[in-house]
C-alpha positions as CSV (number, residue, x, y, z in Angstrom):
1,X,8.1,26.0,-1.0
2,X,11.3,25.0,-3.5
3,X,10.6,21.6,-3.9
4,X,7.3,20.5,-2.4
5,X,8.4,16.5,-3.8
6,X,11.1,16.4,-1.4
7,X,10.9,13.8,1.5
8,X,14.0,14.9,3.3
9,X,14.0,14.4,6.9
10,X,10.5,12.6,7.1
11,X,10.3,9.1,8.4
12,X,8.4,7.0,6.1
13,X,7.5,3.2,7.5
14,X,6.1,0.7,5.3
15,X,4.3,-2.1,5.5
16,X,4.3,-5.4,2.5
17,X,7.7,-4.4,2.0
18,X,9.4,-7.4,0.8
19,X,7.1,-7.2,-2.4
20,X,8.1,-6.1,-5.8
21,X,6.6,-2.5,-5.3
22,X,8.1,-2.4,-1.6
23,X,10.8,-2.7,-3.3
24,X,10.9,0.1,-6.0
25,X,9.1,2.4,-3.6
26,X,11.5,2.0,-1.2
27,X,14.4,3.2,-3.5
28,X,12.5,6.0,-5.3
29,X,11.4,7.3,-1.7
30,X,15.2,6.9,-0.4
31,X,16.0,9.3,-4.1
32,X,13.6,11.6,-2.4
33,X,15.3,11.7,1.2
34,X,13.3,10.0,3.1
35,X,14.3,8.2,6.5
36,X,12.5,4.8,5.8
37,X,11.3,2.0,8.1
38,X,10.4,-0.8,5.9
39,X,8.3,-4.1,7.2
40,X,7.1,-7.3,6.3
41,X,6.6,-10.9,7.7
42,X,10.0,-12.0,7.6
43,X,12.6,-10.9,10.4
44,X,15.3,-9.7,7.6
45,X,14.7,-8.1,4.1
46,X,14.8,-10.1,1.1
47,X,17.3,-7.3,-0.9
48,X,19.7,-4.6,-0.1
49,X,18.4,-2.2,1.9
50,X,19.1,1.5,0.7
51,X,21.6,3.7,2.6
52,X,19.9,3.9,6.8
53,X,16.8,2.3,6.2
54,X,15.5,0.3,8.9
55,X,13.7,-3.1,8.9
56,X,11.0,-4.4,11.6
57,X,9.3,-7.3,11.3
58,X,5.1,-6.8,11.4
59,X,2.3,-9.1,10.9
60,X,-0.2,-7.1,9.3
61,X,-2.8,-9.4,10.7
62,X,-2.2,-9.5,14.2
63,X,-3.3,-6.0,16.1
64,X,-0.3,-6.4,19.0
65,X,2.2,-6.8,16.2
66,X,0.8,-3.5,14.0
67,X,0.4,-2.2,17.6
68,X,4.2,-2.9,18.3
69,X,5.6,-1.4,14.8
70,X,3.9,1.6,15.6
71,X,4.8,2.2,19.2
72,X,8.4,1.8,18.0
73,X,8.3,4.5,15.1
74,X,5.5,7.0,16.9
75,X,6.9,9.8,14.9
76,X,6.9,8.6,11.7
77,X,5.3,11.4,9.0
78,X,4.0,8.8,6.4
79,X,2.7,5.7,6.8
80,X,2.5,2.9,3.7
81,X,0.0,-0.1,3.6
82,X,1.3,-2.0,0.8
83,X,1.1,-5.5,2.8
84,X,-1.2,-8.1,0.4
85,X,-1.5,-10.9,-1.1
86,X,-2.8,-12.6,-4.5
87,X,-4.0,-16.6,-3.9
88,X,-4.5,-18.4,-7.6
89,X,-6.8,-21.3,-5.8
90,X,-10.5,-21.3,-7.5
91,X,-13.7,-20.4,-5.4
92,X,-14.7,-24.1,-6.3
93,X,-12.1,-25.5,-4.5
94,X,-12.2,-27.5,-0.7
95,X,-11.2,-25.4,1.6
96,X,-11.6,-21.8,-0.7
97,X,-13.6,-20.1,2.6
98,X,-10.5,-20.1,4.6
99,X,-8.4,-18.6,1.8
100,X,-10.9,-15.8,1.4
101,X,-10.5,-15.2,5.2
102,X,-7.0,-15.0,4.9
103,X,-6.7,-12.6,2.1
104,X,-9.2,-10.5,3.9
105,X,-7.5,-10.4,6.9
106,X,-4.5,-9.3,5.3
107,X,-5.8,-7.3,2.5
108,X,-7.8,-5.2,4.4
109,X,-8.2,-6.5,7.9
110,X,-4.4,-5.1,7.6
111,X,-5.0,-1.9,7.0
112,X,-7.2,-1.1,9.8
113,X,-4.4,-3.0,12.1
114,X,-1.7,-0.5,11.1
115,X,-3.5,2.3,10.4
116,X,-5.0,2.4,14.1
117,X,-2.4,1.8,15.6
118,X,-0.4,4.7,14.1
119,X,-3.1,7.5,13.8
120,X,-3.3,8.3,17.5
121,X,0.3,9.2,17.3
122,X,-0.1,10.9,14.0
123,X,-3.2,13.2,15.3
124,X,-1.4,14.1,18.5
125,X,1.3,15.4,15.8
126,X,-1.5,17.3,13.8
127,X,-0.1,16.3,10.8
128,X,0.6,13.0,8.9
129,X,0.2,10.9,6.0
130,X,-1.1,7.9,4.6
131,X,-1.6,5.6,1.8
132,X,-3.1,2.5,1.0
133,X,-2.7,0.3,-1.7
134,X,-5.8,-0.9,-3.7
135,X,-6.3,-2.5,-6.7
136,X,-7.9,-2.1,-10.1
137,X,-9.6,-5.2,-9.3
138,X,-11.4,-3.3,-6.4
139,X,-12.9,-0.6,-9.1
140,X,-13.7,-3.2,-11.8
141,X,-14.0,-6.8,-10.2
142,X,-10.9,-8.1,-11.2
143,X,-9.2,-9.4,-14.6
144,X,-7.6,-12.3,-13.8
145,X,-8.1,-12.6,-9.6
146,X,-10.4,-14.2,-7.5
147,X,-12.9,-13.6,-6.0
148,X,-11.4,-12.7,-2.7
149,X,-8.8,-10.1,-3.8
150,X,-10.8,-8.4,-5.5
151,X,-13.6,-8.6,-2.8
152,X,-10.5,-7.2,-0.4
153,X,-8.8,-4.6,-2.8
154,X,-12.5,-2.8,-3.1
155,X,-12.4,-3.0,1.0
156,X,-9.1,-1.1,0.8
157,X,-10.0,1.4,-1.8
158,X,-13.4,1.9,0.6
159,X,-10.8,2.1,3.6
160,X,-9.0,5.2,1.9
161,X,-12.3,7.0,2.0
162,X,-13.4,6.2,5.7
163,X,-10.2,6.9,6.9
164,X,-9.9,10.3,5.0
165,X,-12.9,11.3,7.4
166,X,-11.9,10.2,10.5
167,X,-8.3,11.3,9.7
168,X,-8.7,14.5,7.9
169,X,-9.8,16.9,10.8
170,X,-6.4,16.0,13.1
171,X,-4.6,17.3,9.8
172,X,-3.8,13.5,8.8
173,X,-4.4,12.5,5.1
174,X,-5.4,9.9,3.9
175,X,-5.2,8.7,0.4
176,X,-4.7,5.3,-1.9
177,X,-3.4,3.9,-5.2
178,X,-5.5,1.5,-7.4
179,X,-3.2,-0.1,-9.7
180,X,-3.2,-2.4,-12.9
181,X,-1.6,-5.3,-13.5
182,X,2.1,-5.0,-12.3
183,X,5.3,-7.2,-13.6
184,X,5.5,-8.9,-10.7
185,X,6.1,-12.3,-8.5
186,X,2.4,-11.4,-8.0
187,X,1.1,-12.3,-11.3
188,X,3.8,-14.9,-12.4
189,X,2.9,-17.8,-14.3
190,X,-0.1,-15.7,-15.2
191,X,-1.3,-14.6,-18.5
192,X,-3.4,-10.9,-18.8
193,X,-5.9,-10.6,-22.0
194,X,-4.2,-8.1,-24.3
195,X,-7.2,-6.5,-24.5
196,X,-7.0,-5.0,-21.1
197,X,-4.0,-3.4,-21.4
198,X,-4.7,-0.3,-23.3
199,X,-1.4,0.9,-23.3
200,X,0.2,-3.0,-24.5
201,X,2.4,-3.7,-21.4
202,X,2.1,-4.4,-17.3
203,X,3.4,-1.5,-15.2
204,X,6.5,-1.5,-13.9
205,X,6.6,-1.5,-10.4
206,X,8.7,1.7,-10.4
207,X,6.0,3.1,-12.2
208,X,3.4,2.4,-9.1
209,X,6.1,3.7,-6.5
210,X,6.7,7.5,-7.9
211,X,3.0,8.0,-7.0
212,X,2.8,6.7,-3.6
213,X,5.8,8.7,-3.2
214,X,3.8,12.1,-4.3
215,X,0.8,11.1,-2.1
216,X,3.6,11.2,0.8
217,X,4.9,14.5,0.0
218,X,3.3,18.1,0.3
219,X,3.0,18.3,-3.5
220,X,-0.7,16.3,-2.6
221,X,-1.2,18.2,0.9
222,X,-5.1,19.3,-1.0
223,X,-5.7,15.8,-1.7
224,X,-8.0,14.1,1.1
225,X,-10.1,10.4,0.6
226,X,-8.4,9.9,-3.5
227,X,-8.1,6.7,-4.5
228,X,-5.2,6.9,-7.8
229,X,-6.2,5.1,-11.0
230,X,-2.4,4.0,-11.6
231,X,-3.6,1.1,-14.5
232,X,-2.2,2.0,-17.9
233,X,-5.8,3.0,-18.8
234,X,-7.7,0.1,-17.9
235,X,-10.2,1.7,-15.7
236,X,-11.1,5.4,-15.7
237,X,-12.6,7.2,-13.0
């Protein structure tokens, strides 16, 4: 194998991306040659698109939407679950038990849409891969977030690892990321205690993307049910 980093000629759909990390991992994927189908909420991306890459719209949420994304892209190699979001309202507040329902139904609710609707198609292939994005705040209970992202990032890193078994004898693989705090829209207007950034800075959200990237590729084809500690050295594992 020359170059077992190389995407070329793999489809690669991905979901939550209109966010800042959609964004860098879909141009560091498109460096590696992947065919991408990129998907979010809205019916048209929110930046230029690199060279062939296709959008669909997808509600993460809703099962006959995930259903739909999938039965339009049935041969896709690698499948993304970035789709998430980050709510600053406090537990206290009127009205906080909806929120929670919300972020867990797109945090993690999310990833079981997507990912079952593609894994039939991916196990009749015998091969596939997939990765879902966690959080630090799932390993450690969060720095700054409440309670419900961090109670839905640890469902997603938990995801990786039922997945992994169901997935693992069809040849699929299943894997996650668990990043730190990222210079993002996410975390704007927000302020992280210097003392939890080891290395002094946020990630860059190029810097989250190159290793979703390798978890698509056959340079990880041994790695089955990880879940990436990508956080600066916030959280070892």
């Amino acid at each position: 194998m020359e170059n077992a980093f190389d995407l070329t000629g793999r489809k690669v759909v991905m979901t939550g991306a209109g966010g800042d990390i959609g964004r860098a991992t879909a141009k560091v994927l498109a460096q590696q040659g992947a065919a991408l189908v990129l998907s979010d909420l809205a019916d048209t991306p929110n930046y230029d698109m690199p060279a062939g890459a296709v959008w669909q719209a997808c509600d993460v949420t809703d099962r006959g939407s995930s259903e739909a994304l999938a039965a339009a892209h049935p041969d896709a190699h690698a499948l993304i679950l970035a789709a998430g979001i980050l709510p600053w309202d406090d537990w206290m507040d009127e009205g906080w038990n909806d929120s929670f329902k919300h972020v867990m139904d797109v945090n993690a609710l999310g990833v079981v849409n997507v990912a079952r609707a593609f894994l039939p198609h991916m196990e009749k292939a015998g091969a596939g891969r997939m990765v879902v994005l966690g959080s630090v705040a799932g390993r450690i209970g969060g720095v700054v977030s409440g309670a419900h992202y961090t109670a839905s990032k640890g469902a997603a890193n938990s995801l990786v690892r039922w997945l992994a078994l169901k997935a693992a004898p069809s040849g699929v693989i299943v894997n996650g990321i668990a990043p730190g705090s990222v210079r993002s829209r996410m975390l704007e207007g927000q302020t992280i205690p210097k003392d939890k950034l080891p290395l002094g800075r946020l990630a860059e959200p190029e810097e989250i993307a190159w290793p979703i990237a390798f978890l698509c590729s056959d340079a990880s084809r041994y790695m089955c049910g990880a879940v990436m500690d990508v956080n600066g050295g916030m959280f070892f594992s």
